[in-house]
N, C-alpha and C positions, 0 to 999 in steps of 0.2 A: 709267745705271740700267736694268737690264733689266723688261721688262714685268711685270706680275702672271697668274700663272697663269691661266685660262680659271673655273675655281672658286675661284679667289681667294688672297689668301695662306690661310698655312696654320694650320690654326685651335690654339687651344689648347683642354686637354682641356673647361676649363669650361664653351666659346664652341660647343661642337661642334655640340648641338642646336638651336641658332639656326640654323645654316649651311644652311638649304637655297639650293639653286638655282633662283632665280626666273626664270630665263632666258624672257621671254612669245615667244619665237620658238622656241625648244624645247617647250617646253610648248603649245605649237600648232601643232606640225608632227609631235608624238606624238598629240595628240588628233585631228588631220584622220587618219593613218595606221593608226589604231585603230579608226576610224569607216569609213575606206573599206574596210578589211580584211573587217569585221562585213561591210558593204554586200554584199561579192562573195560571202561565205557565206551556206548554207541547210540545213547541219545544226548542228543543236543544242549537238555536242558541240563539232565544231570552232570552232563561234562562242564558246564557255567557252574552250576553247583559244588560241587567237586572243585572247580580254581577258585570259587569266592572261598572256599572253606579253608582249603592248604595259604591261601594269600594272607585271611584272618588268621590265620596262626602264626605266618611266619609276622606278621603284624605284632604279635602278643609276647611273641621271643624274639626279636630282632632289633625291634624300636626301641628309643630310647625309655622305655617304659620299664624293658628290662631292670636299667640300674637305676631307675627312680622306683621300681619297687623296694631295691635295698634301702631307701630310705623313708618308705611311707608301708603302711600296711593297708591303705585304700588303695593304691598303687598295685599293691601286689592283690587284691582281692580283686582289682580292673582286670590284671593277666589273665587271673583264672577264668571272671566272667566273662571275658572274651574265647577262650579256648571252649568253655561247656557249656555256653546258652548261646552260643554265636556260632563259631569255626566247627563245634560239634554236630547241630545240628540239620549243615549244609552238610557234611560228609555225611553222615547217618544215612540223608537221605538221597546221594551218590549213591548210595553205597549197591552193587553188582550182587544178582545172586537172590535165594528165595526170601521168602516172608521171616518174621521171626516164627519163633516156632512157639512152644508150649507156654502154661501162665508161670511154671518154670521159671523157664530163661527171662520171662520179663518181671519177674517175684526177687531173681539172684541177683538181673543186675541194677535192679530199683536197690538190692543191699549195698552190693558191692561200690557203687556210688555213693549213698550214705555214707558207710564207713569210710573212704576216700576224702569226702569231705570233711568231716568231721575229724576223720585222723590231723590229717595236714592243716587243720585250722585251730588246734589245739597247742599249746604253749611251747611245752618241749620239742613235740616233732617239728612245730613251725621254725622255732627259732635254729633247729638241727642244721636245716634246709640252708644255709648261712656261711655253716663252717664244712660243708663236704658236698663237692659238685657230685657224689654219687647221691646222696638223699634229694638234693635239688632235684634231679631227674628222675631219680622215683618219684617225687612227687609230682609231677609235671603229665609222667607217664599215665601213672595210674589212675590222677584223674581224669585227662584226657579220653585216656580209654577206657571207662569206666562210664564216662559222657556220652563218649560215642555208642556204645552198645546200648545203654538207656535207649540214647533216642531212637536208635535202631530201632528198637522195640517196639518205642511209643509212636514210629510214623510208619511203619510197616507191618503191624500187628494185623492177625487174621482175625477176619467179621467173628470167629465166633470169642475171640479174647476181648471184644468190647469194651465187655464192665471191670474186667480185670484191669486193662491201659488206662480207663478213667479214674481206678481207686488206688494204679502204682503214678498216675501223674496228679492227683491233688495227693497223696502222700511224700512225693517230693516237691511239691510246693510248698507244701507244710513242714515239713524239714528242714529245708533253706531258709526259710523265713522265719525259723524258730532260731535256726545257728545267727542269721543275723541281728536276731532282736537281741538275743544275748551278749552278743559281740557290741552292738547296741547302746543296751542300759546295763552294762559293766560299770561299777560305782567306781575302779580303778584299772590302770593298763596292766594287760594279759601275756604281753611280750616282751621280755628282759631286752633283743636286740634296737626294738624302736624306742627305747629309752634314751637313747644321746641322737637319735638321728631324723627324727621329727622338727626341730626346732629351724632350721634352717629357710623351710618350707614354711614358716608361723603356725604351727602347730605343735598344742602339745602331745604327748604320745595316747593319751585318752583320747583328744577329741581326734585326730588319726583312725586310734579303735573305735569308733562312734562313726565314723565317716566310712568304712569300711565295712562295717556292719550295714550301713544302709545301701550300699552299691550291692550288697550282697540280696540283704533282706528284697528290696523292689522289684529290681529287674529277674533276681531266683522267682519269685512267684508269679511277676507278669508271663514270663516265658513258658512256664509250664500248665499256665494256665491255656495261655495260646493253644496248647499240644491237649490240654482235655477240648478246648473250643472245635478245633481242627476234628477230632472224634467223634464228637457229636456231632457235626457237618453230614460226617461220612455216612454216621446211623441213622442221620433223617435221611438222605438223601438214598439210601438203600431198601430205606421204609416206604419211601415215594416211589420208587424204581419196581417194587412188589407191590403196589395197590396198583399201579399203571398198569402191570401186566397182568 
């Protein structure tokens, strides 16, 4: 008998709103990490920043989203896109402390993101995530912070890493939107666990991985396009700021 998933079996539609995640070791290691984040800030805004971002997370693991992702893989691709194009990028840009530094640090963790995604959306590891609350939370971890250090990069990057933050944020918008189209136009489902547990919801586990892929593919590449938008802002408007002077 295999274990039960990390947020539980998987709900039915009537059961859904009952389903939060009472995890008191989750729910206390969001509230200390929320707390100390505020702690290290002293402007205003990023302190608003910093609780919309820890709130949007605990949003993404606490909600009954949780265990309807055990049952949907659009579900579970909403958690994530909430954690790494939402909750990631209000923390990022809380985030205390200097610039990012070299084209480096913004080259590793443009990879290390990649790989994170790609790992955990990939058949085995995904479905791993299911039967051992340790992979679950690797997976959670890794891309979370994998998310956050991206955007670190991409919204605190130095004038002179410009071109570099504009060629590592359309290559992960291009990346995203390649795992979603595939995830997409998949002729058949990719996930042995959403085999019996689609149906409940009126879906079958394809259109699921179809539905999933597109949560993934739209909102991946509007957002990071925003983040090359946002770049360019900055490059004219420092272009302007030097013909003025």
């Amino acid at each position: 008998m295999r274990p039960a998933p990390y947020c539980g079996t998987p709900p039915l539609p009537a059961e859904l709103w009952t389903r939060f995640n009472l995890d008191p070791v989750l729910i206390v290691i969001l509230i200390l990490a929320c707390v100390a984040h505020l702690w290290l800030l002293h402007d205003g805004r990023k302190r608003l920043a910093a609780g919309a971002g820890w709130l949007i997370a605990a949003v993404a693991l606490v909600s009954p989203l949780c265990a309807l992702s055990v049952s949907l893989f659009a579900a579970r691709v909403s958690q994530h896109m909430l954690l790494i194009l939402v909750a990631a990028p209000f923390l990022a840009w809380a985030m205390p402390g200097r610039r990012a530094g070299s084209g480096f640090e913004l080259w590793t963790s443009a990879m290390l993101f990649f790989l994170a995604l790609w790992f955990w959306h990939m058949p085995t590891p995904y479905d791993a995530t299911f039967t051992s609350v340790g992979i679950y939370w690797s997976m959670h971890i890794s891309l979370f912070g994998a998310a956050i250090w991206l955007w670190k990069c991409l919204l605190h990057h130095a004038p002179e890493q410009t071109i570099g933050t504009l060629a590592a944020g359309a290559a992960t918008s291009v990346q995203m939107g390649l795992l979603g189209a595939v995830l997409t136009f998949a002729e058949h489902p990719l996930f042995a666990w959403h085999l019996t547990t689609t149906w409940p919801w009126g879906l079958t586990p394809l259109q699921d991985q179809q539905l999933g892929g597109v949560v993934m593919w739209v909102p991946g590449i509007a957002f990071f396009l925003w983040a090359i938008g946002r770049t360019l802002t900055r490059l004219f408007e420092a272009l302007e700021g030097a013909r003025a002077a």
